[in-house]
VOMAR-65339 format. One record per atom (N, C-alpha, C, O): y, x, z. Coordinates in steps of 0.2 Angstrom, whole numbers, plus 5000, padded with zeros to 4 digits. Layout:
// residues N
YXZ ...
// end
This chain:
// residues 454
488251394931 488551354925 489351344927 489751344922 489451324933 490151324935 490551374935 491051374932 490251424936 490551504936 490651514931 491151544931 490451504925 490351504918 490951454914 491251484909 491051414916 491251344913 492051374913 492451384909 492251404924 492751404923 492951464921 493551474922 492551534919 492751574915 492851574907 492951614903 493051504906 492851484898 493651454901 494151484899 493651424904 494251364904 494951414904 495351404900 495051474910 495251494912 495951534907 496551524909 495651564902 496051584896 496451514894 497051504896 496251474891 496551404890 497051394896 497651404895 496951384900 497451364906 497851414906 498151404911 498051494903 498551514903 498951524897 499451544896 498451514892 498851504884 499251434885 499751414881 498951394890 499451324890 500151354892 500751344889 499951394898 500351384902 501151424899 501751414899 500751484894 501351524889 501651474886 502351474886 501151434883 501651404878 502151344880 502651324877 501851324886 502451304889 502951334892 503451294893 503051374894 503551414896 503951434890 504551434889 503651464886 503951484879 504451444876 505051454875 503951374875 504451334872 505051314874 505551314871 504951294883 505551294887 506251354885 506851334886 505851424884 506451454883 506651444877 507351454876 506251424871 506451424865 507051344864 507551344861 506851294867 507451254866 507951254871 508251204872 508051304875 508651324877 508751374872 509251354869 508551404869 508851464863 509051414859 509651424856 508851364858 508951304852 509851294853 510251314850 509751274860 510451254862 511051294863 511651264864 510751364864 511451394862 511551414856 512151424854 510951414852 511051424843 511551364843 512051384843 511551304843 511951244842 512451254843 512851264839 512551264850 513151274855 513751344850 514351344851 513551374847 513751424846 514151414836 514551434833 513551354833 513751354825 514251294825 514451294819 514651244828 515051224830 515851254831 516051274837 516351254826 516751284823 517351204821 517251144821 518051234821 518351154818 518551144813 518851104810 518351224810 518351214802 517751244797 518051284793 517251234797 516551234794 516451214789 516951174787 516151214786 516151184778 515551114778 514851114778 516051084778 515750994779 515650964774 515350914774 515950984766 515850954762 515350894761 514750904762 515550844759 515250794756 515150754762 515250694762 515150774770 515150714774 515850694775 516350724775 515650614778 515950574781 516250564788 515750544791 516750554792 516850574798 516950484798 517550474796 516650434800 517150374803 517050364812 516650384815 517850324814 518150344818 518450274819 518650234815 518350264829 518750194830 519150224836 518950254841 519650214835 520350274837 520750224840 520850174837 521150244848 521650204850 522350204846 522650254844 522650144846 523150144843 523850134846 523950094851 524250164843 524950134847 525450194846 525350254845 526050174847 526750254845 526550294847 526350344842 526450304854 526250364858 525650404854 525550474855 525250374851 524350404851 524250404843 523650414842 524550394839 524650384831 524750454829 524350474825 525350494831 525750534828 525050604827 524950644822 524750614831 524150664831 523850654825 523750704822 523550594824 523350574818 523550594809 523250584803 524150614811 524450644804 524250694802 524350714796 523850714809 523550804809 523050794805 522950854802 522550754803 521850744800 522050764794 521550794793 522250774791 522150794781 522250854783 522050884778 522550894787 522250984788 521450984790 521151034789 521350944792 520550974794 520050954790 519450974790 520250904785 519850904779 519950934773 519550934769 520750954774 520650994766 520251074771 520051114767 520251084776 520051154777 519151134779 518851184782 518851074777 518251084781 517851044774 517351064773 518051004770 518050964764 517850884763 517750844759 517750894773 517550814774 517950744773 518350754769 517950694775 518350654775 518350594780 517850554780 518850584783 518950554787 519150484787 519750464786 518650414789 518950364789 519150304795 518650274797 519650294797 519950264804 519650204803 519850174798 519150164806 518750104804 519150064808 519350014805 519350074815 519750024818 520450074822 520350134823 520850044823 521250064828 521550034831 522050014828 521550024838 521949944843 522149984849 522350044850 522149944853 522449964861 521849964865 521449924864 521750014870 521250024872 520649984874 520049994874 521149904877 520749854880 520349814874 519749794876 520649804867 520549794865 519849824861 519349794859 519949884861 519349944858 518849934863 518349904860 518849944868 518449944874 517849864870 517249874869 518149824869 517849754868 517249774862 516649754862 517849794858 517449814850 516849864851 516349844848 516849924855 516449934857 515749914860 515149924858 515949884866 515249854869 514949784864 514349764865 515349754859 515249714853 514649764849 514149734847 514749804848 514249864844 513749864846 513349834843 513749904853 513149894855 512849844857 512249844859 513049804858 512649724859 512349714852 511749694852 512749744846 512449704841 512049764839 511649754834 512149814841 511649874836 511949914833 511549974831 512649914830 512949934826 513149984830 513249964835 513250034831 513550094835 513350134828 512850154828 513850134822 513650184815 514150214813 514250234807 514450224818 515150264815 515050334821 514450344824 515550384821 515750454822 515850464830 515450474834 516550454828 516950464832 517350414835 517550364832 517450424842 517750374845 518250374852 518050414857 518850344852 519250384859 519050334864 518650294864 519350354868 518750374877 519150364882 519750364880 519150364887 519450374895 519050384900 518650344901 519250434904 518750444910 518550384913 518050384917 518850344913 518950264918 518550244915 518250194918 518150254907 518150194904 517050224901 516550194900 517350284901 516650294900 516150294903 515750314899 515850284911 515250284914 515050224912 514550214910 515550174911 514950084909 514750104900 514750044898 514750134897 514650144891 513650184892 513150154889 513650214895 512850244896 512550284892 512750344893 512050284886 511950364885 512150324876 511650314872 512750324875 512750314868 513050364864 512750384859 513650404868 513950474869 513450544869 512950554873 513450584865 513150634865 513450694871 514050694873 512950744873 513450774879 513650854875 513350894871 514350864877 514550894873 514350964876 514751014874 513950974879 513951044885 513351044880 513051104882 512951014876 512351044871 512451094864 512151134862 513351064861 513451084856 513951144859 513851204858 514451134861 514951194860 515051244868 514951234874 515051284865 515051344870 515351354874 515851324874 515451394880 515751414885 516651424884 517151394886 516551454878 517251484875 517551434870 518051454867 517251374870 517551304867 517851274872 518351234870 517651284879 517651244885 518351274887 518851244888 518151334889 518551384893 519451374893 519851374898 519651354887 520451344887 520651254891 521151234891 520051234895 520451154895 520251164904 519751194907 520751124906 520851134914 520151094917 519851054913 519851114924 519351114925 519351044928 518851014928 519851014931 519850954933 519750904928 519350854929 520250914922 519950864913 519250854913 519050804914 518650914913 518350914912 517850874917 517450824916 518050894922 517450854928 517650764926 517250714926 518250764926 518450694926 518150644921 517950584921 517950694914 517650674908 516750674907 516350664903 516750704914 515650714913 515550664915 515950644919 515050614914 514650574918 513950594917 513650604912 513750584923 513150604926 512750664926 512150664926 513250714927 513050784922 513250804914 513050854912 513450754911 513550764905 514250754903 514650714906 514250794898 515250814896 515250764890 515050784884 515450704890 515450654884 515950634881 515950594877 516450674883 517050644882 517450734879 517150784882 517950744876 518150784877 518950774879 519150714878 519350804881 519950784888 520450804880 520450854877 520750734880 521550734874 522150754878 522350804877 522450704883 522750714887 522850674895 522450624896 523250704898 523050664906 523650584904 523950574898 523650544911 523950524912 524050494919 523550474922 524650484921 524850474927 525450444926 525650484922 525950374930 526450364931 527150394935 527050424940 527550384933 528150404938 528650354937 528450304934 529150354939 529750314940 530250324935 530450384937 530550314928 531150304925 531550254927 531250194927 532050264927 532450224926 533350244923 533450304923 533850194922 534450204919 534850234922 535250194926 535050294920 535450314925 535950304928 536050314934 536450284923 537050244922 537150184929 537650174933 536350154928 536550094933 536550124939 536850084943 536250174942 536250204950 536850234950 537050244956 537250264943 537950294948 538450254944 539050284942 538350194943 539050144945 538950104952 538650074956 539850154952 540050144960 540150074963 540350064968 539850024959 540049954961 539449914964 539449864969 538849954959 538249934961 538049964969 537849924973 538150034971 538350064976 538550024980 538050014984 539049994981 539549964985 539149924987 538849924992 539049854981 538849794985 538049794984 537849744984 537649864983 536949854987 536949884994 536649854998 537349924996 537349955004 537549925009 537349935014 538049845005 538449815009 537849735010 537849705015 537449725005 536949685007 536349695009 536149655013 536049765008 535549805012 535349825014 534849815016 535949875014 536249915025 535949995023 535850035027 535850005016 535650085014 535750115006 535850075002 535650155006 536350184999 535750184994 535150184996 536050174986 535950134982 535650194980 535950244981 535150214977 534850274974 534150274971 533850234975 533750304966 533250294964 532650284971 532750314977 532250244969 531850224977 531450254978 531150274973 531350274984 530850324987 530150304989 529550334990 530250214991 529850194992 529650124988 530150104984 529050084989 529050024984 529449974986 529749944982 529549954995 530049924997 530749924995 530949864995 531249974993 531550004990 531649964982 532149934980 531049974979 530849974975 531049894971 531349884965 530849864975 530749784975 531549774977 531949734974 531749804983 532449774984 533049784979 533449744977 532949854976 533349854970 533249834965 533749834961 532649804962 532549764956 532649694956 532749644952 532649694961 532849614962 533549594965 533649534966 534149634966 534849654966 535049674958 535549644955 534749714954 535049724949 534749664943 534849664937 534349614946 534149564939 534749534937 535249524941 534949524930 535249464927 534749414921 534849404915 534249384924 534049354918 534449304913 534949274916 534249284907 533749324904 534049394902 533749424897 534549434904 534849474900 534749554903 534849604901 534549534907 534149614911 533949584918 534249544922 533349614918 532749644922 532649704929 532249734928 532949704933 532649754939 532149784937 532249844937 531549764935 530649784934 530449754931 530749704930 529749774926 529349744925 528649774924 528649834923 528049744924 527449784925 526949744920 527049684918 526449794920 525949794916 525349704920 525049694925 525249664916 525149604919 524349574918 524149524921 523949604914 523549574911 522749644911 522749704912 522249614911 521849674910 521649714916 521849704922 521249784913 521349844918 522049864920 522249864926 522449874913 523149874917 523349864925 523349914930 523449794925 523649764931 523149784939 523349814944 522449764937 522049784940 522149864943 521749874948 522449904940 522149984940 523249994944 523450044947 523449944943 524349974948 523949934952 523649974955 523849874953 523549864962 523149904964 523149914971 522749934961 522249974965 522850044967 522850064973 523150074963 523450134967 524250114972 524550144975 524250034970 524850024978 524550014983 524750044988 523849964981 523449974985 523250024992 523350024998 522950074988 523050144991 523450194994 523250234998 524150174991 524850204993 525050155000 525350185004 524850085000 524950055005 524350065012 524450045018 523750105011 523350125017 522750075014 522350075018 522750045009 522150005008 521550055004 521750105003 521050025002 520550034999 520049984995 519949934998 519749984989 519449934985 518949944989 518849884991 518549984990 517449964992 517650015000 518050054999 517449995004 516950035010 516450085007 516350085001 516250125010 515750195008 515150165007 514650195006 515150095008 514450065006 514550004998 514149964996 515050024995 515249984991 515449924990 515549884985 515349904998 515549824996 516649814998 516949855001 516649774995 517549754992 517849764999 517649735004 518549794999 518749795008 519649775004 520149795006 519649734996 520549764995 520749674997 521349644995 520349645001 520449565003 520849555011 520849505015 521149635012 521349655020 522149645017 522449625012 522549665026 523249645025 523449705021 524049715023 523249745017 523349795014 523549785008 524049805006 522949725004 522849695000 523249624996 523349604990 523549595005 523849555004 524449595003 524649604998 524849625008 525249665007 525549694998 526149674995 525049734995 525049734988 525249674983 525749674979 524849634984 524949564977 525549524979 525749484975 525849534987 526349484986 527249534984 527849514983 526849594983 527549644978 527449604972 527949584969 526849604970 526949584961 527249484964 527549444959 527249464967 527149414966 528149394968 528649374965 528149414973 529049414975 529449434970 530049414970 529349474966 529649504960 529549464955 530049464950 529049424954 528849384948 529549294951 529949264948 529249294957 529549224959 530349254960 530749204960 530749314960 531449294959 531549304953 531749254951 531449324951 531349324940 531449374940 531449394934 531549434944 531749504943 531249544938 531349604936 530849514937 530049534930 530449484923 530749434924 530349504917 530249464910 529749424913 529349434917 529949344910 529349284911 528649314907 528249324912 528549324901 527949344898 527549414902 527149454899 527649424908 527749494911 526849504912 526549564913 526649434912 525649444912 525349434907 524749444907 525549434903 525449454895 525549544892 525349564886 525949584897 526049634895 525449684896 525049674899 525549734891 525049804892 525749884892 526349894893 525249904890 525749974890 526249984887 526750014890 526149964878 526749954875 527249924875 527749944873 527049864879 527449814880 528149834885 528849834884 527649874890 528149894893 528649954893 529249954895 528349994888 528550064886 529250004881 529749974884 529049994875 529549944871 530249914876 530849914875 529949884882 530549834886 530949904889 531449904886 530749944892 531150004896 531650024889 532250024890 531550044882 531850074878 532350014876 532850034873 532249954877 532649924874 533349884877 533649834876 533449954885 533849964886 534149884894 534549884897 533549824893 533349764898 533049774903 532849724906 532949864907 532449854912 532949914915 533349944912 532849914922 533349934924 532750004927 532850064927 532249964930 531750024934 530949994930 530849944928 530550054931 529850064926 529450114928 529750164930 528850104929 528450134931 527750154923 527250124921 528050224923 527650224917 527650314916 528050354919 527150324911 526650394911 527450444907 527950414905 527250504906 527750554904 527650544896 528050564893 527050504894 526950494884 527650484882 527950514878 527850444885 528550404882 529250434885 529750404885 529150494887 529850514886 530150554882 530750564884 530050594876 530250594871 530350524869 530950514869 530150484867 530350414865 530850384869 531250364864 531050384873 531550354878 532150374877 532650344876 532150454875 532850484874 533050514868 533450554867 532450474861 532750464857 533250434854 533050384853 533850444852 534150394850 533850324843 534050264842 533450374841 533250324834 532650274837 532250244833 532550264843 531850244845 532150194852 531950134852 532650224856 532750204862 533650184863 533950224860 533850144865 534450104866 534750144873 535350134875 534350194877 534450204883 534450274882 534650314887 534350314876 534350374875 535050394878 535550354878 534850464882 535450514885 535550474891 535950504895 535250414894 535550374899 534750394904 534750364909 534150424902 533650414906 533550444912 533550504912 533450414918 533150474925 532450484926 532150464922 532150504931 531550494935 531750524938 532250554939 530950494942 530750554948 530050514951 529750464948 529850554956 529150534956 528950484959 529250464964 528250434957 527950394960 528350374967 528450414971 528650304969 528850294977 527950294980 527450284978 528250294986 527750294992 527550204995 527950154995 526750204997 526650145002 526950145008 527350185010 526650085010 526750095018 526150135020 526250145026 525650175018 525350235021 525450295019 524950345018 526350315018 526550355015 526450385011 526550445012 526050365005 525550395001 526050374994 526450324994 526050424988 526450404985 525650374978 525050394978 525950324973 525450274971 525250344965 525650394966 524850354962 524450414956 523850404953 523550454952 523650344952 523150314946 523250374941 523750384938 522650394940 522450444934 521950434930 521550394932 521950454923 521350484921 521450514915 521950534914 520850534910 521150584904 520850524898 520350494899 521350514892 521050504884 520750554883 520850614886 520350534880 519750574877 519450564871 519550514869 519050604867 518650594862 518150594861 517950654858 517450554861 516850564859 516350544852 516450514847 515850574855 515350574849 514850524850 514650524856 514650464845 514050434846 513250474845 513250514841 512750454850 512150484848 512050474841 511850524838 512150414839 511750394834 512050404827 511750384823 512750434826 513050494820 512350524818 511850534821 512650544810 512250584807 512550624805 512350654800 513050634809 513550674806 513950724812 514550724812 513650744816 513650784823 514150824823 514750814824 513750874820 514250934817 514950914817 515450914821 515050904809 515750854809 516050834813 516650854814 515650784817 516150734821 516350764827 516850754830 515950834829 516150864833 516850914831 517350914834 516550954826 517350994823 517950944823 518550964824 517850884822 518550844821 518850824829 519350804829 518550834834 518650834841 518950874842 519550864845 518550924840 518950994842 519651014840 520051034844 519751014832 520151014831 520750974833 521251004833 520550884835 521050844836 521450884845 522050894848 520950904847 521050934855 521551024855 521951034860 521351044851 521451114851 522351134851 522751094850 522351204852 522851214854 523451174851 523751134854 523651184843 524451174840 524251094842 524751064845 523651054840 523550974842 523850964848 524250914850 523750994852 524150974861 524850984863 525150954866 524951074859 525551054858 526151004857 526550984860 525850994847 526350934846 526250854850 526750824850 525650834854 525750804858 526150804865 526450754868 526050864866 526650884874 527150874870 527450814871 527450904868 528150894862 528450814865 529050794866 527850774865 528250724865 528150684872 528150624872 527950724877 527950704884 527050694884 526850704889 526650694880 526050684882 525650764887 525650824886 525250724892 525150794897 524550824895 524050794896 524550894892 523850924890 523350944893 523550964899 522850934892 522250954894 521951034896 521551054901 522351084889 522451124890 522951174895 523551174896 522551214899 523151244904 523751294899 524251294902 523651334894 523951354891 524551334890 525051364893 524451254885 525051214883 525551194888 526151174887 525251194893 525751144902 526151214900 526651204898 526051284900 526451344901 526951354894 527551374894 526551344887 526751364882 527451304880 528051314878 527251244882 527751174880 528351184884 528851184881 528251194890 528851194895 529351274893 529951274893 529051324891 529451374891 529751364885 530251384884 529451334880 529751304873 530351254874 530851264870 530351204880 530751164882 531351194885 531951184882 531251234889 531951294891 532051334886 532651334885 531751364882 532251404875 532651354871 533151374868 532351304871 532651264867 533151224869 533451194864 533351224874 533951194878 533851104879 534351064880 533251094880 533051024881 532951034888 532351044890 533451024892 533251004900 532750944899 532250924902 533250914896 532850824899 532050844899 531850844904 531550864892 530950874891 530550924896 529950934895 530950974900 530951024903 530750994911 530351014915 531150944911 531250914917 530750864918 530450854923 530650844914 530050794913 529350824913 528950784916 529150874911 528750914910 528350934920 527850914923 529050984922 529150984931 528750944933 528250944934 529350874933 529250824936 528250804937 527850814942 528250784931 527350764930 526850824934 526450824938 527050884930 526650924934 526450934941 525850944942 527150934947 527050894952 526850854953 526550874958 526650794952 526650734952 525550744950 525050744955 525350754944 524550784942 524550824947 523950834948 524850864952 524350914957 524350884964 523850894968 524950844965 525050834973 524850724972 524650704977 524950694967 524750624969 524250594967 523950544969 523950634961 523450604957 522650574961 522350604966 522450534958 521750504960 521350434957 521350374956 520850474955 520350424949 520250364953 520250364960 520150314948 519750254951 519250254951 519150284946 518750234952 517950254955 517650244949 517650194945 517450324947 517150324942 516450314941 516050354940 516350244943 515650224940 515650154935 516150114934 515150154932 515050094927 515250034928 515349994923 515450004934 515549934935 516249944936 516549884937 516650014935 517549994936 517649934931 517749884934 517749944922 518249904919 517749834922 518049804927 517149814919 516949754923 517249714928 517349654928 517349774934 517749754942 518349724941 518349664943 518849754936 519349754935 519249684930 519849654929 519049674928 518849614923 518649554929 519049504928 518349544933 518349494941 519149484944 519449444946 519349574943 519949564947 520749544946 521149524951 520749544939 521349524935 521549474935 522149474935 521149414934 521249344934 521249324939 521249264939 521149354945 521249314953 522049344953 522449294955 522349394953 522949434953 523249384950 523549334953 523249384944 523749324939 523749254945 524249244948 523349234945 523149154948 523449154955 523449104958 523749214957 523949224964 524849224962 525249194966 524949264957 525549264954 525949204952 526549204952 525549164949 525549104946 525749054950 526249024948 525449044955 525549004964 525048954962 524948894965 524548974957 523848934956 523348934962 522948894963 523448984965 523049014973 523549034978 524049054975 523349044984 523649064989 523549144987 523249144982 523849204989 523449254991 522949264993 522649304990 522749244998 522149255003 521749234999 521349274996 521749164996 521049134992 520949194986 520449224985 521549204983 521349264977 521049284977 520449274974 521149354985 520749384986 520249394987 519949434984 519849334992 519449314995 518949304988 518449334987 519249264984 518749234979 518649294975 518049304974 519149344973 518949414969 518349464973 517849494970 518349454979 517949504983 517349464984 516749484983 517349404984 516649374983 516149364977 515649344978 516549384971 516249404963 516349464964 516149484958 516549514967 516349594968 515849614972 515449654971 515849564977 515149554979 514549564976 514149604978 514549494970 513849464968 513949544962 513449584962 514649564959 514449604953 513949664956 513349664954 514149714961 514149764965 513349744968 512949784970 513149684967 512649674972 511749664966 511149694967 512149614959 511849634954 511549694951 510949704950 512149744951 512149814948 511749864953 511849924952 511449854958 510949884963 511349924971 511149944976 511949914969 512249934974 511949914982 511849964986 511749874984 511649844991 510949834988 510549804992 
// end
């Protein structure tokens, strides 16, 4: 009977076995059939794409692009929010707390999307090899969380140093900074440097030395890459918080000596990006730390006060002769929960693809595509735009030799939300330094220790 039974079974147990093998082949066929009907111009008629989009000068202007991709796809597009990143960030996790996650499309950051989880569709399901193939391969890995491509790479970003040219070659400033500080006056190489020149050249309230990003990740994410440039580090390799070291102190008492001679604008922990992008143009800041987006802006005349007067050069160095290079990429994603996939993905693509990146580089933004890095710059020497040509260089240097993410896992912006308000309160002279710190690393502690780390 046994001999029998399993001569009966035996067939069964291999028709299982086909069809499960089959199947498996057949939704990978599924997924390159997908992977392959995903176009940026498809015929979408009748649907709806909505979209909650960062806003701000730099990030707007791409946006004008949208009514080409709807008169060529028949869709239509509605911008449901547009704010400033910190601000979106909030709006966002307001959603999903409440359920709402009912829109499209949505912009992104490598920094910002691991604490988001699986609301993001992975975009290595729908579009192809030869969709991927034109965008540099560092964007992309920067944009995968967990194996999956959630984000698609808009453009990079990383700081450097502008400042007015005007004030480093008046011979007067020369004179009596070499004669109070024993070394020739010139854009700083280092942040020491850096500090001593901005606070030489303040005139409050009618010009500024410096001034920096005060509130939020912002703040949070330049301590962390001084931090780094100075020889320190945020976590040990076991995660728990190591930036409460003389490394740490070191770092917060830069922001704080600059804030206590007034060489910073008073509102200076109120500021975000534009804030500061706005003060450098407005021709009150003498030294800036800020991304290549805003140099076409800078040397506008119709935009900037300081236009024809602009320098750089790259990132200054710590004390662990590291120069500072906080990175990561804007980006575009897809909610799981669209019902409108296709679409929101073609508007991606399109917003990403080659002329969209163009006219973004055009105006200092650094593309994702390796093409454009090639096709922008040689447009900038025919065109006889050194300054755009030079800024171009500059950056590119600067993404191959100083860049580096900040730990791309779920608990960064959160960390950075413990850590900003100790940073303020240190700045303020509401805390010692030490206590900041201490007290920051001991709510990094509990965060890090909640979230399973230890």
């Amino acid at each position: 009977m046994r001999k029998w039974m399993s001569l009966l079974v035996l067939p069964f147990l291999l028709l299982s076995f086909v069809f499960i093998f089959t199947a498996g082949k057949k939704d990978e066929a599924e997924v390159e059939r997908e992977a392959m009907e995903i176009a940026e111009f498809g015929d979408y008629s009748g649907f709806t794409v909505n979209c909650k989009l960062i806003g701000g000068a730099m990030y707007e202007p791409l946006y004008t692009r949208i009514p080409e991709w709807e008169e060529k796809t028949g869709a239509k597009v509605v911008i449901i929010s547009k704010k400033n990143h910190f601000d979106l960030d909030r709006e966002i996790k307001q959603d999903i707390a409440a359920g709402t996650l009912d829109w499209d499309v949505g912009s992104n950051h490598s920094s910002f999307a691991p604490q988001y989880g699986a609301i993001y569709v992975d975009m290595k399901r729908y579009l192809s090899a030869e969709n991927l193939a034109p965008f540099l391969g560092r964007a992309l890995d920067n944009c995968t969380v967990e194996g999956k491509l959630v984000q698609m790479p808009r453009h990079g970003d990383v700081s450097n140093l502008y400042y007015i040219k005007s004030v480093f070659e008046d011979e007067g400033n020369k004179r009596r900074f070499k004669a109070e500080y024993g070394y020739e006056f010139k854009p700083p190489e280092t942040y020491e440097q850096f500090k001593d020149m901005a606070i030489f050249l303040t005139d409050p309230p009618n010009f500024y030395g410096t001034q920096y990003v005060g509130k939020d990740e912002a703040i949070a994410g330049r301590f962390y890459e001084m931090l780094v440039a100075n020889g320190g580090k945020l976590f040990d390799d076991s995660w728990h918080p190591t930036f409460n070291s003389p490394e740490g102190v070191k770092t917060l008492n830069w922001f704080i000596e600059l804030y206590e001679a007034r060489a910073v604008p008073p509102g200076v922990l109120n500021y975000l990006w534009g804030d500061t992008g706005m003060g450098f143009a407005s021709g009150t800041i003498a030294l800036n730390m800020d991304w290549a987006g805003w140099g076409a802006f800078f040397n506008d005349p119709e935009n900037s006060k300081i236009a024809g007067d602009v320098g750089f050069v790259r990132a200054p160095k710590g004390d662990g002769g590291v120069r500072s290079g906080w990175s990561g990429w804007h980006s575009f994603s897809v909610t799981e929960k669209s019902k409108n996939k296709e679409a929101a993905l073609s508007l991606v693509l399109f917003m990403t693809n080659y002329e969209s990146q163009m006219e973004e580089a055009r105006t200092g933004l650094l593309p994702s595509r390796a093409q454009v890095w090639d096709d922008v710059s040689a447009e900038f020497i025919s065109a006889g735009n050194e300054f755009m040509a030079d800024v171009f260089k500059t950056w590119k240097m600067s993404m191959a030799e100083d860049t580096f993410t900040p730990p791309l896992i779920p608990e960064w912006v959160p960390f950075t939300n413990v850590l900003f308000p100790e940073l303020q309160a240190a700045i303020l002279g509401d805390k010692s330094v030490e206590k900041a710190l201490d007290d920051a690393a001991k709510a990094t502690e509990k965060l890090m220790s909640e979230a399973g780390y230890y």
